[in-house]
C-alpha positions as CSV (number, residue, x, y, z in Angstrom):
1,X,0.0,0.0,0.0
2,X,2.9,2.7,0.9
3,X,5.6,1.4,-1.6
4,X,4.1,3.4,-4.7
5,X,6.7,4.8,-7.3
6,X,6.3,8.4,-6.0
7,X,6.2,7.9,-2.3
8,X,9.3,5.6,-3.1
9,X,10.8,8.5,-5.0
10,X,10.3,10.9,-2.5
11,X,11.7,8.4,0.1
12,X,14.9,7.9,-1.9
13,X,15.4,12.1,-2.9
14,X,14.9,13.0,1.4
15,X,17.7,10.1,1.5
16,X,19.9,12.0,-1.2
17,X,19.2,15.8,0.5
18,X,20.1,14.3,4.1
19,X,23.1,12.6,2.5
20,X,24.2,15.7,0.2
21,X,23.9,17.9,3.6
22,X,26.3,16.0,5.4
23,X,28.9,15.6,2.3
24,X,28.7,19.6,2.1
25,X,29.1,20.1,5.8
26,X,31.7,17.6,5.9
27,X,33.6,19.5,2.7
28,X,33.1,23.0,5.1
29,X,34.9,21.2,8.5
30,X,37.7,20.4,6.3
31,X,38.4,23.3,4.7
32,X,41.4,24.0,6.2
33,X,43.2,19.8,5.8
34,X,45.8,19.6,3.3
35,X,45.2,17.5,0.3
36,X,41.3,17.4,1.0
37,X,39.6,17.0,-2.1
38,X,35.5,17.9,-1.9
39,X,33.1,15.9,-2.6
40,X,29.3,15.8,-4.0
41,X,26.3,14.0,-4.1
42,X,25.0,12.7,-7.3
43,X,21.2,11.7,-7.3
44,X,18.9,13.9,-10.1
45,X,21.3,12.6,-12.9
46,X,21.3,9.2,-11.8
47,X,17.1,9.2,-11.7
48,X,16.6,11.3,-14.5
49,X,18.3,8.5,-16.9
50,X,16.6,5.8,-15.1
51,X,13.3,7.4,-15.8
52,X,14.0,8.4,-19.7
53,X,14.9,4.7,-19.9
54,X,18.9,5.3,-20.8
55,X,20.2,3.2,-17.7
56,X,20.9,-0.6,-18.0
57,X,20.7,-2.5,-15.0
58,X,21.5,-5.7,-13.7
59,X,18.5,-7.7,-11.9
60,X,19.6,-11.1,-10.3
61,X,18.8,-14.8,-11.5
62,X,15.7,-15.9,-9.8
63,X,15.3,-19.9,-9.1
64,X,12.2,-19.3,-8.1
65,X,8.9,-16.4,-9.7
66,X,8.2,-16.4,-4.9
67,X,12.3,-15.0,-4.7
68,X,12.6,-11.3,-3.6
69,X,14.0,-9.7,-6.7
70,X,17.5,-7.5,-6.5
71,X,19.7,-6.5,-7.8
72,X,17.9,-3.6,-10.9
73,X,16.6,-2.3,-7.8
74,X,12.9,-0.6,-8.3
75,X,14.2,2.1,-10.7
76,X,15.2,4.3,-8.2
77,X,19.0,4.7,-8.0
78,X,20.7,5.0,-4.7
79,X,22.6,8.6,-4.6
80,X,26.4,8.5,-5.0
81,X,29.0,10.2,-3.6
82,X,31.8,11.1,-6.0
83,X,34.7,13.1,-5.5
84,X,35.8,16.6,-7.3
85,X,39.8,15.9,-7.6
86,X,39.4,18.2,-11.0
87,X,40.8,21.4,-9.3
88,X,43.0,22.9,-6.6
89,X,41.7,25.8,-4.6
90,X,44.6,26.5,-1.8
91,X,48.1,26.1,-2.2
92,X,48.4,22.9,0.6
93,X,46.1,20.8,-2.6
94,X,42.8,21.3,-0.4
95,X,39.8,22.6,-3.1
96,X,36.9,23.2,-1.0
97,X,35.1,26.6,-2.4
98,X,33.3,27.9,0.5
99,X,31.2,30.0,-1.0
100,X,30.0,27.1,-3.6
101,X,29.7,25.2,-0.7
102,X,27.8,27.5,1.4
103,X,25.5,28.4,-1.8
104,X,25.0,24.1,-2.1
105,X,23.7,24.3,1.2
106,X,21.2,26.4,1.0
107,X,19.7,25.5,-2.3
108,X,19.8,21.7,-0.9
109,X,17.4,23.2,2.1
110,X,15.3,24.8,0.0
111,X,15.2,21.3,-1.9
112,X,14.6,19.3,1.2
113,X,12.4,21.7,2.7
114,X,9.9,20.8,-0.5
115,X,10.2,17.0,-0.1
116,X,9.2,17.3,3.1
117,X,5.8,19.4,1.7
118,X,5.6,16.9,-0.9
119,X,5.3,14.1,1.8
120,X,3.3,15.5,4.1
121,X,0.7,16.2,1.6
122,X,1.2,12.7,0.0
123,X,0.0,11.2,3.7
124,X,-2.7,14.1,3.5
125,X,-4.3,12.9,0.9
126,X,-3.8,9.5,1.9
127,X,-5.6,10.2,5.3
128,X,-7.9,11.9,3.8
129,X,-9.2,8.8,1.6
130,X,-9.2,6.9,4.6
131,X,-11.0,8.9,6.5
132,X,-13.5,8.8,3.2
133,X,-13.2,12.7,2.8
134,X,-14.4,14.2,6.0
């Protein structure tokens, strides 16, 4: 009843804002360490090519039509954390922007802020059908 493509989708994007919220405060407390290379959170790539379609997975042999399937997942990718070696920013190697960063971390609020609408109104409306519109 709750594992529905959308509420799944919201599910997995609050998973990605939390987890791209602690990679950019993680990037800010180690500004300052030599040889600290930032990293970011890739999720809205990875789901917008599994929605057009342009992704090819691997699902797992089954033995049996009753085995959980695995393995393709439900066409919702996981978020990723990748690394942005690319550039140097101080002279000790570190290349954490703090201004990018800081600007990340407030457009990912904003973001996360809106999932969280997004859900609560999903369980409104879903309240409100069982409760047969009163």
């Amino acid at each position: 009843m709750f594992s529905t493509n959308s509420l799944g989708m919201l599910e997995r994007s609050l998973d990605a804002a939390t987890l791209r919220n602690r990679t950019i405060l993680n990037n800010l407390a180690n500004q300052d360490t030599p040889q600290f290379k930032s990293k970011q959170v890739v999720f809205e790539d990875l789901l917008r090519e599994e929605l057009n379609g342009s992704t090819k997975g691997l699902e797992a042999y089954r033995t049996n039509p009753k085995h959980i399937p695995f393995g393709k997942g439900n066409g919702i990718p996981l978020p990723q954390i990748t690394s942005n070696a690319g550039f140097i920013m101080q002279n000790n190697g570190n290349n954490v922007d703090v201004e990018y960063e800081g600007n990340q971390l407030a457009k990912n609020q904003i973001w996360y802020n809106g999932l969280v609408t997004m859900t609560n109104e999903y369980f409104a409306k879903l309240h409100n059908v069982i409760e047969g519109g009163r």
